[in-house]
C-alpha positions as CSV (number, residue, x, y, z in Angstrom):
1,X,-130.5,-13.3,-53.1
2,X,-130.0,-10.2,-50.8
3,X,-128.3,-7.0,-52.2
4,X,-124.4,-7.2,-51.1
5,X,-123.9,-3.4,-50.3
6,X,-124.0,-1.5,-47.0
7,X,-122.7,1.5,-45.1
8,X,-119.6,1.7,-43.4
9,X,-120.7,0.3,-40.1
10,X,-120.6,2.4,-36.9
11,X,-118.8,1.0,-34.1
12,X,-120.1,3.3,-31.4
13,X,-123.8,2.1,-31.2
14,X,-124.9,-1.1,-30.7
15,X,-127.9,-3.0,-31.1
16,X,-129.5,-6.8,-31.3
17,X,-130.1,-8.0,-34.7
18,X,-133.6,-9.3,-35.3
19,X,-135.3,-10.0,-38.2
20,X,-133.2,-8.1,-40.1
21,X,-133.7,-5.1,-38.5
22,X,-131.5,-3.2,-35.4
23,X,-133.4,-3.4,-32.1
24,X,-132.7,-1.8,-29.1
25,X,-135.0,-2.3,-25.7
26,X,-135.5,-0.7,-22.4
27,X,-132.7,-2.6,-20.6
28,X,-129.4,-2.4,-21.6
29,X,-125.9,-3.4,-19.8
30,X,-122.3,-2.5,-20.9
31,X,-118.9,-4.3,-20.9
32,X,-115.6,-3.2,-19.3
33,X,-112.4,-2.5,-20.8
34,X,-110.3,-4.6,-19.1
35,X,-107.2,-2.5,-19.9
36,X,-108.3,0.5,-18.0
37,X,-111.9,-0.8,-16.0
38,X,-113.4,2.0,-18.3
39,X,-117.4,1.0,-19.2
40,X,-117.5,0.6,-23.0
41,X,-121.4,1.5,-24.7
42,X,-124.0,0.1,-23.6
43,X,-126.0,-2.7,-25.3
44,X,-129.8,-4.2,-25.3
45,X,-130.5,-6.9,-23.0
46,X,-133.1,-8.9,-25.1
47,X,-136.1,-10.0,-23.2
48,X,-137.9,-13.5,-23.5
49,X,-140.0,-11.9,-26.6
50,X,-137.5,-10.5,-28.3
51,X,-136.1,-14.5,-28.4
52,X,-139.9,-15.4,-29.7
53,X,-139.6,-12.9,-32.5
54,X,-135.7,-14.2,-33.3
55,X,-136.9,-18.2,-33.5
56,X,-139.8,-17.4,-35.5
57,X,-137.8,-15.1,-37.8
58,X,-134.8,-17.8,-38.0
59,X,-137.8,-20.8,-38.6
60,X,-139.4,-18.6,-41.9
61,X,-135.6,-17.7,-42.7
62,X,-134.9,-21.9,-42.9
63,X,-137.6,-22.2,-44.5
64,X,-136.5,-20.3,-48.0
65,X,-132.8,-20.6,-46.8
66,X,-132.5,-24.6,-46.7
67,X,-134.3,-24.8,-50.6
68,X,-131.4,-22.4,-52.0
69,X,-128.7,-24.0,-54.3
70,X,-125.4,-24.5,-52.4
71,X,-123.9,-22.1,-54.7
72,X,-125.9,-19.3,-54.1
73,X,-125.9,-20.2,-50.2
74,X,-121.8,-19.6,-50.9
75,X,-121.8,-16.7,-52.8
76,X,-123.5,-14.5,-49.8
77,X,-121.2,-16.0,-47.5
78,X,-118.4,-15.2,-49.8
79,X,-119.6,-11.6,-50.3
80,X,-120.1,-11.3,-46.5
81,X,-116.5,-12.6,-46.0
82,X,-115.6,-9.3,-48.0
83,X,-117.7,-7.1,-46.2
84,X,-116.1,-8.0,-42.9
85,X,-112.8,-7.9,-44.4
86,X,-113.6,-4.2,-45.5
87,X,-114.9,-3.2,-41.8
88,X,-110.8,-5.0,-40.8
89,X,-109.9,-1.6,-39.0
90,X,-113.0,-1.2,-36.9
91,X,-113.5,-4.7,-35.7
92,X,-110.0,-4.8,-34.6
93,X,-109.8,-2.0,-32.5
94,X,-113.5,-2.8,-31.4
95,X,-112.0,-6.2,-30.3
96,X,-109.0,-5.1,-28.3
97,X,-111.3,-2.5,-26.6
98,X,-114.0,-5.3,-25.8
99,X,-111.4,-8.4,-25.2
100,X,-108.2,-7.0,-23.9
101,X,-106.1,-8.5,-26.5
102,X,-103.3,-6.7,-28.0
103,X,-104.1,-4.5,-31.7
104,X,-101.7,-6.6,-33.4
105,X,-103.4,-9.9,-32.2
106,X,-106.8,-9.1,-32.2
107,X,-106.1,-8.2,-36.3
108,X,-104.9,-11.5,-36.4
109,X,-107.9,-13.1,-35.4
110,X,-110.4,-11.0,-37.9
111,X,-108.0,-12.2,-40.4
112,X,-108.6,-15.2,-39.3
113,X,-112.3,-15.0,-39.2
114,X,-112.3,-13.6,-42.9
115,X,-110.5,-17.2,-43.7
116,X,-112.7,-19.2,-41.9
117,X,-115.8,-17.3,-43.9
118,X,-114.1,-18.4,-47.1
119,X,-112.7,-21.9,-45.9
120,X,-116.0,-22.9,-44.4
121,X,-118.0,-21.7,-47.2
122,X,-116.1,-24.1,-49.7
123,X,-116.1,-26.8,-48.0
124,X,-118.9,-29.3,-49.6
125,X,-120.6,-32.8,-47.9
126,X,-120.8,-35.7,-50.4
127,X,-123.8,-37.7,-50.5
128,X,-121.9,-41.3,-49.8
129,X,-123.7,-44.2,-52.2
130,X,-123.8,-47.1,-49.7
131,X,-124.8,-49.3,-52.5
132,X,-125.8,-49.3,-56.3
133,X,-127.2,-53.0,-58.1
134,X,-129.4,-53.4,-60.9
135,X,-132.0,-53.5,-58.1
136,X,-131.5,-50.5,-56.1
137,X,-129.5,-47.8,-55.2
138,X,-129.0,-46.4,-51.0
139,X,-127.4,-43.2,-50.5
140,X,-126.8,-41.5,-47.0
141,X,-127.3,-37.5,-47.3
142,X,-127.2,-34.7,-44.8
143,X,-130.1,-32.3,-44.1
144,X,-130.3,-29.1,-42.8
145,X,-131.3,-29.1,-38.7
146,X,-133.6,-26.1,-38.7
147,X,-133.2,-23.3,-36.1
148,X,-129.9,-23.2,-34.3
149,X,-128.0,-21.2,-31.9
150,X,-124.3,-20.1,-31.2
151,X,-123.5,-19.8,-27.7
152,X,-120.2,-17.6,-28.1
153,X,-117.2,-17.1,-25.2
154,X,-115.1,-14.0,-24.2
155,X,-111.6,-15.6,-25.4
156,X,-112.2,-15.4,-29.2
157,X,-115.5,-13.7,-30.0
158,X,-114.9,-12.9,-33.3
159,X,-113.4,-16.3,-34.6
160,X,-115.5,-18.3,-32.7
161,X,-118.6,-16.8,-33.4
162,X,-118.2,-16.8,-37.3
163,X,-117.0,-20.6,-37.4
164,X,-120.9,-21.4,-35.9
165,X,-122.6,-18.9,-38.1
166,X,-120.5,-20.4,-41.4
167,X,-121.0,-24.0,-40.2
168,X,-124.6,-23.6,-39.8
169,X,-125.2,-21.2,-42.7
170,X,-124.0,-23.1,-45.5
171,X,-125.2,-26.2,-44.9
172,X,-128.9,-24.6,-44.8
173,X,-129.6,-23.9,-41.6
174,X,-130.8,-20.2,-39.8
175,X,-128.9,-19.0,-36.7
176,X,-129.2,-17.1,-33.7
177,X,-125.9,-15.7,-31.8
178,X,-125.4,-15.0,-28.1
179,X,-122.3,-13.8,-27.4
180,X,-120.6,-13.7,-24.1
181,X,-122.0,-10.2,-21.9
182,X,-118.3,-10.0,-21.2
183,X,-117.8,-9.4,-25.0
184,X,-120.8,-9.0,-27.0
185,X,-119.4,-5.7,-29.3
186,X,-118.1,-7.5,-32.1
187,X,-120.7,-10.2,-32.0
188,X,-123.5,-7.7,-32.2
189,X,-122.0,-6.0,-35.1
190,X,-120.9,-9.0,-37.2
191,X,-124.9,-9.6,-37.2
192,X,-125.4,-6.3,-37.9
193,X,-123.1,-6.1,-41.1
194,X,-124.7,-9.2,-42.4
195,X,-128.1,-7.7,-42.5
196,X,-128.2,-6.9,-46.2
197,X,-126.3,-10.3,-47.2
198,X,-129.0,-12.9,-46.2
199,X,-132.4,-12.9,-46.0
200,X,-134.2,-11.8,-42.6
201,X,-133.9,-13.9,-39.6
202,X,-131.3,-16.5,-41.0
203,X,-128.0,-14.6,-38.9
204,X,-129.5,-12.8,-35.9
205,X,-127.7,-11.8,-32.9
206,X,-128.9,-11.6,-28.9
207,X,-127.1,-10.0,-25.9
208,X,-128.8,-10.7,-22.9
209,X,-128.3,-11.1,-19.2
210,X,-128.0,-15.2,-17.1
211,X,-131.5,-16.0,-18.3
212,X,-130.7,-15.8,-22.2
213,X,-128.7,-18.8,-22.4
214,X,-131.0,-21.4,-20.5
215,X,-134.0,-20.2,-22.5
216,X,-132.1,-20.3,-25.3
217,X,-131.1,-24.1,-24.4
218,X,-134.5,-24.9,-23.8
219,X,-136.4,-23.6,-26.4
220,X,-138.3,-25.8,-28.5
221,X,-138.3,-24.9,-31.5
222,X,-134.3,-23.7,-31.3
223,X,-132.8,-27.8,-32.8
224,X,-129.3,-27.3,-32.2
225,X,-127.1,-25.8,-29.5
226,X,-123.1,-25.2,-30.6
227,X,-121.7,-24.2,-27.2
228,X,-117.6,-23.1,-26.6
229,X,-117.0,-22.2,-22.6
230,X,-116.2,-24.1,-19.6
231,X,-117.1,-27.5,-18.9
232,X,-119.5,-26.6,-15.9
233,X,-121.2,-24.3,-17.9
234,X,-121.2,-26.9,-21.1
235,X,-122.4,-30.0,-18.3
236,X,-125.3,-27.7,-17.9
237,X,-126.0,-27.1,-21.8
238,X,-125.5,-30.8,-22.4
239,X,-128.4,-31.6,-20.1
240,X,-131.0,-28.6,-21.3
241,X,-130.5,-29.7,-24.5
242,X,-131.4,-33.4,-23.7
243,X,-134.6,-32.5,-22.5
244,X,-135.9,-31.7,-25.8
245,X,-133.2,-34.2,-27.5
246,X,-131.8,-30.7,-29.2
247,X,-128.1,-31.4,-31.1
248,X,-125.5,-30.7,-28.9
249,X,-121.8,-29.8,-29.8
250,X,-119.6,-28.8,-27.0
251,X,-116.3,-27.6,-27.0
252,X,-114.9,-26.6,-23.6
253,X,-112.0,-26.3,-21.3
254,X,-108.3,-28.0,-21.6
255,X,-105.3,-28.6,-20.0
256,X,-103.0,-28.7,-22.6
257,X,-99.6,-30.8,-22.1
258,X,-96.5,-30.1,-24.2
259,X,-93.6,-32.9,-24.3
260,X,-90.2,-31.9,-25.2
261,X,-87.8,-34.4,-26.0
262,X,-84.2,-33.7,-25.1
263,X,-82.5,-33.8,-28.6
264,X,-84.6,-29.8,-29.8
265,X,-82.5,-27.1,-31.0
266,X,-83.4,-24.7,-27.7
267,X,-82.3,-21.5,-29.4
268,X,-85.2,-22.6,-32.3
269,X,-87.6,-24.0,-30.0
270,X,-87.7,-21.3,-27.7
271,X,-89.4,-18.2,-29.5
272,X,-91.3,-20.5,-31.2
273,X,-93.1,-22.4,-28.2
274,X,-93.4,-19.4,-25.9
275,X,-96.1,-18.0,-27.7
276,X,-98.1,-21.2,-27.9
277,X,-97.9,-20.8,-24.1
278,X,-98.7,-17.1,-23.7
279,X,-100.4,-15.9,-26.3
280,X,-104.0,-13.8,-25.5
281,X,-102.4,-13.6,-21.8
282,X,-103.0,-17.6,-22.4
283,X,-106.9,-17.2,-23.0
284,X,-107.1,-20.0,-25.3
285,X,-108.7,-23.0,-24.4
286,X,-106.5,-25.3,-26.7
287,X,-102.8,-23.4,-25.4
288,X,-100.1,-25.0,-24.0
289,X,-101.1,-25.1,-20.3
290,X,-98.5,-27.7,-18.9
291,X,-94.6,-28.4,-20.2
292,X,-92.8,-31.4,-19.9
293,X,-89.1,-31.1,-20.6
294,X,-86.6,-34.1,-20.3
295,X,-84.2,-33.5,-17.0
296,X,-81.5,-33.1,-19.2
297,X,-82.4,-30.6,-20.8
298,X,-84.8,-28.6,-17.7
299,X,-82.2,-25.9,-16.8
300,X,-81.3,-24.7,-19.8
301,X,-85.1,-24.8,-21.3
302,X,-86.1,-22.7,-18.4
303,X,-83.3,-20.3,-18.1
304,X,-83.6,-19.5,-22.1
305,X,-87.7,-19.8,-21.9
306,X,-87.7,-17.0,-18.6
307,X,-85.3,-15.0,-20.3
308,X,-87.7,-14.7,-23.7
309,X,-90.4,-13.8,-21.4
310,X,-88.9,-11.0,-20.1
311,X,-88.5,-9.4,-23.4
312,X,-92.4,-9.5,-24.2
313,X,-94.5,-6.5,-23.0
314,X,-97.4,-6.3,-20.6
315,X,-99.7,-3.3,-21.1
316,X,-102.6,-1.5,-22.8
317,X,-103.3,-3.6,-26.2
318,X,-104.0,-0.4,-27.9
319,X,-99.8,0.4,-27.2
320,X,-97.2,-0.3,-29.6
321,X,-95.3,-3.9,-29.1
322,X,-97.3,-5.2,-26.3
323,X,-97.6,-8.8,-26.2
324,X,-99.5,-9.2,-22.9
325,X,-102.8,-7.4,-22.8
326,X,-104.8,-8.0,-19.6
327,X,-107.0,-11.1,-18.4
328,X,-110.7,-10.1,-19.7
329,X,-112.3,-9.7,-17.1
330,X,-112.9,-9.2,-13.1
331,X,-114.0,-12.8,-12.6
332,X,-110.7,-14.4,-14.4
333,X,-108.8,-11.7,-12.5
334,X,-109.8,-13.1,-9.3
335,X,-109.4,-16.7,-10.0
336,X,-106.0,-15.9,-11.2
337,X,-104.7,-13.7,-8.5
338,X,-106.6,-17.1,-6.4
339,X,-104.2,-19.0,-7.9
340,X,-101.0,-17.2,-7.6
341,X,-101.9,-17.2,-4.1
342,X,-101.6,-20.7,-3.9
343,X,-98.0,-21.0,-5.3
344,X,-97.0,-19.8,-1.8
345,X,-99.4,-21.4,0.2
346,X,-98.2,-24.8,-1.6
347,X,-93.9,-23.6,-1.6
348,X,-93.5,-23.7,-5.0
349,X,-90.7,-22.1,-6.7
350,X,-91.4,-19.2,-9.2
351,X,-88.7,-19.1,-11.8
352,X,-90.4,-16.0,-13.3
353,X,-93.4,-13.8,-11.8
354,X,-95.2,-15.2,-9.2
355,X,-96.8,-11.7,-7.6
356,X,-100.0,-9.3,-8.3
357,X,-98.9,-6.0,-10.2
358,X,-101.3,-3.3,-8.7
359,X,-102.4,-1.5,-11.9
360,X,-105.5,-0.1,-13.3
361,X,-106.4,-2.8,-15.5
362,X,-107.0,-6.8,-15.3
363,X,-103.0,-7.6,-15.9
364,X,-101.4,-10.8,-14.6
365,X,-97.9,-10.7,-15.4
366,X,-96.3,-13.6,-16.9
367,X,-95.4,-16.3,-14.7
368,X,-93.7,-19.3,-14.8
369,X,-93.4,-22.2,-12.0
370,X,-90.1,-24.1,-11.9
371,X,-91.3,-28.1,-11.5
372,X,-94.1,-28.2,-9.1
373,X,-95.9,-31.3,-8.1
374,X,-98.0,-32.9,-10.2
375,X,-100.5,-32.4,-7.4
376,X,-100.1,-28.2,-7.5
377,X,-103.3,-26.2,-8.2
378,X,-100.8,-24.7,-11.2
379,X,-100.9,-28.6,-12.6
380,X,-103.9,-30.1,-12.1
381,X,-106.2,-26.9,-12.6
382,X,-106.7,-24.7,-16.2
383,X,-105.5,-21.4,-15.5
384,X,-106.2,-19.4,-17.8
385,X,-103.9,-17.0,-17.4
386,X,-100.1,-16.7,-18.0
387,X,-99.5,-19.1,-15.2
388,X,-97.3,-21.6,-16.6
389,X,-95.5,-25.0,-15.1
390,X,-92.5,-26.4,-16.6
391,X,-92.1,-30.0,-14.8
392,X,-89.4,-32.2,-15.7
393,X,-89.6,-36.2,-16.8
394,X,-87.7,-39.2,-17.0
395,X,-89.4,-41.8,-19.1
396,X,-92.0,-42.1,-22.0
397,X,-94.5,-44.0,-20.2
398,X,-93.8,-41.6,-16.7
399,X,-94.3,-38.6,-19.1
400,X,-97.6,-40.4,-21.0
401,X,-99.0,-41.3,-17.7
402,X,-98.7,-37.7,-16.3
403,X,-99.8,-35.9,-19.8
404,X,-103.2,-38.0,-19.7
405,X,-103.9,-37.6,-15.9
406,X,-106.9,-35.3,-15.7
407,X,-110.3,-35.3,-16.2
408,X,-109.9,-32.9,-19.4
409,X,-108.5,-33.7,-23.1
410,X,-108.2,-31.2,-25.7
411,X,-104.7,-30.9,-27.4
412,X,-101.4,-32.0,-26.8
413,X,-97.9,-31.8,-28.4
414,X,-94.8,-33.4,-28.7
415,X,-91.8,-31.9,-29.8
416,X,-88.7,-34.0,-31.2
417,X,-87.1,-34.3,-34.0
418,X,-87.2,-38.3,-34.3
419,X,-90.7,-38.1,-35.6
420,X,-91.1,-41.6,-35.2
421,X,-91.1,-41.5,-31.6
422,X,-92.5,-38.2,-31.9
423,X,-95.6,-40.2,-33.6
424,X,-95.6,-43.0,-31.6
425,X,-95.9,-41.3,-28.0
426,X,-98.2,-38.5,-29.5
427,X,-100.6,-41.9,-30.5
428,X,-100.8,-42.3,-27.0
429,X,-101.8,-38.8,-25.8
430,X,-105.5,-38.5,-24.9
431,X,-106.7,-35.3,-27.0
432,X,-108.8,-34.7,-29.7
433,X,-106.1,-32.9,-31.3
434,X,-102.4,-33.5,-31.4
435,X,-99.4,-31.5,-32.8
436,X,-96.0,-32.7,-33.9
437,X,-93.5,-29.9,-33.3
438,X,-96.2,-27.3,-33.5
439,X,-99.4,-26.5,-30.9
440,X,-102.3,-24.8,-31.8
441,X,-102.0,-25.0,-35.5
442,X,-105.9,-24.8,-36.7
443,X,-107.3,-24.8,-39.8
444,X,-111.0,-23.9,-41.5
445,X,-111.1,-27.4,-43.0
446,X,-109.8,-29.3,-40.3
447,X,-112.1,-30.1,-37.6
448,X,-111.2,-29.8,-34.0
449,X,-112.8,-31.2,-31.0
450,X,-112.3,-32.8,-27.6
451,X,-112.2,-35.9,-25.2
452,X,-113.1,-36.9,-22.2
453,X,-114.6,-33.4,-19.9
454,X,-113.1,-31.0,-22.7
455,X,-116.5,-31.8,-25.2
456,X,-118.5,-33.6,-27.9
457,X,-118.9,-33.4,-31.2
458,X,-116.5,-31.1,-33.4
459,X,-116.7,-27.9,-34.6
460,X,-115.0,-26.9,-38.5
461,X,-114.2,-29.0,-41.2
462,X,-116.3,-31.6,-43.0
463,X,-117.4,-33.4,-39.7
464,X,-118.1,-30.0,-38.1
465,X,-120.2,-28.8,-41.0
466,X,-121.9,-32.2,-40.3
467,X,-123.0,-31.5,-36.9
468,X,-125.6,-28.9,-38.7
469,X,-127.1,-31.8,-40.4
470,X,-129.9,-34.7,-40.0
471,X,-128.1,-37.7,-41.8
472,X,-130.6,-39.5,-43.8
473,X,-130.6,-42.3,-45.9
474,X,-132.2,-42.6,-48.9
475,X,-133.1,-46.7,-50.4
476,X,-134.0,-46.0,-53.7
477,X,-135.9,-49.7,-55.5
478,X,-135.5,-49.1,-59.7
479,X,-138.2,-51.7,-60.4
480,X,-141.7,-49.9,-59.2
């Protein structure tokens, strides 16, 4: 096993990880603070041989990786998991400067990824015996893929990337990361750290410009592809990969409907849900992106929701208290100052926000639309963004109906204190993940994944750890 000792990292230079070695190259690019519009360092671009020398790194890397006892494949991980948790500091004000998101949520999510290191890693797939007579025995087992690759978004680039790497590492497999070029700091340096962990070429890391990812996609010998973005982006993955029949897990955009019954305690519901709407400046792919709350109980929901807004801060992450941090970057600026646009264009009624904030980073200011059609761009379209409509319903099967309109289906959440009912409509919501008086509650060993245009496959947990595998079956005959 590798030695499980390195410097403190430095957070200023940054550089692909191939091999097990730093490489720069001639062209580089940068990212942008979306706080202030400053450049942050600049980074390789990795060229169409640099990718060659990764895949045939990451194959020799398999090769030894895959033969090594489960134990000792967990004890680097687990070693790793302290490293990273050591490096805390850095990575956390790396994120905020890369992603936007405030100090005090950005250390939450490399907490988080620290977990998920140690979760994952623990986690263990049973061989299943399928039968076992006097004649023979049959048992279904799961073997490593080979070569995969982690195609990591902007939102969560710590988090996300290090559920992929765990997922693929621990079940055998070698992995190459390409973070977002919006947000490929942290990325680059989580390869970086592992260098001395692992043996060369099994965790490698590529920034690159538009031509990484489809090569990437395409590659032949690359087996898997474990993709988290939008769903036009992920249509477009989903079809490379089926022209070399490459695995395929996709995890992509949602629409998230909340349901709130009308007997919740408002003054405990309140502080409690309006993060789940807002939190990340509602960068999350599985936040609460539409709320339904019972007419009786409408006014009073929004009043006391609008009011709780106001007291949470929009500004520079780095600042104390701020809860709002900008959007992360000039493209989901535009498309949300797009559709802010459209709330006058369509006469809706802000009940908070509602206008651009001239400033000289990417901030949307909160906003929240008092019961808009169910045909409003602020419906039917994922904002990401803290644009946020609050509708009003009726009846369980009028709500139902308008929760699973939509070509997306991610999460959803009920909240009621019958949980009977609670259950019983929440049975009915179409989402790969639903929540009972919670949203967005995840977990390392608890997979998560979506229906309908929101993905395949899922990602953590058992059945995630699974999607790194080739299920076999083995028929074994006791009389040769």
């Amino acid at each position: 096993m590798m030695s499980t000792s390195m410097a403190c990292l430095n957070f200023n230079k940054f550089y692909n990880v191939i091999n097990g070695e730093t490489v720069s190259s001639t062209a580089t690019q940068h990212g942008i603070n979306p706080a202030n519009k400053e450049s942050n360092p600049p980074v390789p671009v990795a060229s169409s041989t640099d990718l060659e020398n990764a895949v045939t790194a990451a194959q020799v890397a398999f090769e030894q990786w895959s033969r090594s006892p489960l134990e000792d494949r967990r004890k680097a991980l687990f070693a790793y998991a302290d490293a990273v948790n050591a490096e805390k500091d850095g990575f956390t004000s790396l994120l905020t400067k890369e992603q936007g998101k405030p100090l005090s949520q950005a250390s939450v999510e490399v907490e988080m990824a620290v977990a998920w290191i140690k979760g994952l890693a623990s986690l263990e797939i049973p061989e299943v015996v399928l039968e076992d007579s006097s004649e023979r025995r049959i048992v279904q087992r799961f073997t490593p893929i080979g070569v995969t690759a982690a195609i990591v978004p902007w939102n969560f680039p710590v988090l996300l990337a290090i559920g992929k790497v765990v997922s693929a590492l621990i079940t055998g497999n070698s992995i190459i990361v390409k973070p977002s070029p919006f947000t490929p700091y942290t990325a680059l340096k989580l390869a970086e750290l592992a260098i001395p962990f692992f043996p060369p070429g099994l965790f490698q890391a590529l920034n690159g410009d538009d031509r990484l990812g489809p090569w990437m996609t395409r590659h032949p010998r690359i087996q898997k592809v474990s993709f988290t973005g939008s769903t036009l982006t992920g249509k477009r993955v989903a079809v490379a990969c089926a022209e070399s029949f490459k695995h395929c897990t996709l995890e992509l955009g949602g629409n998230d409907p909340a349901i709130i019954f009308k007997d919740v305690d408002l003054d405990a519901l309140v502080p409690r849900i309006a993060p789940l709407c807002f939190l990340n400046s509602s960068q999350v792919c599985m936040m609460i992106k539409r709320v339904y709350v019972h007419e009786s109980i409408y006014e009073a929901f929004r009043d006391r929701l609008v009011a709780y807004v106001k007291t949470l801060l929009v500004g520079n992450g780095v600042q104390r208290d701020v809860f709002f941090g900008p959007v992360q970057n000039e493209m989901q600026y535009n498309k949300a100052r797009d559709l802010l646009s459209s709330i006058s264009a369509e006469g809706l009624r802000p009940a908070l926000g509602g206008i651009v904030e001239e400033s000289a980073g990417y901030f949307i200011h909160p906003t929240i639309i008092d019961n808009p059609p169910d045909t409003s761009r602020v419906v039917t379209e994922e904002a990401f963004a803290p644009i946020l409509p609050l509708m009003k319903w009726q009846t369980e099967e009028e709500v139902i109906a308008r929760a699973n309109a939509g070509p997306t289906g991610l999460g959803g959440s009920v909240w009621n204190r019958d949980l009977d009912q609670a259950q019983r409509l929440a049975s009915r919501l179409e989402c790969g993940t639903v929540w009972i008086n919670s949203h967005f509650a995840v977990a390392p060993h608890v997979p998560f994944g979506g229906r309908k245009e929101s993905g395949q496959g899922v990602e953590w947990g058992v059945d995630g750890l699974k999607a790194y595998c080739n299920p076999q079956t083995v028929w074994i005959f006791k009389n040769a």
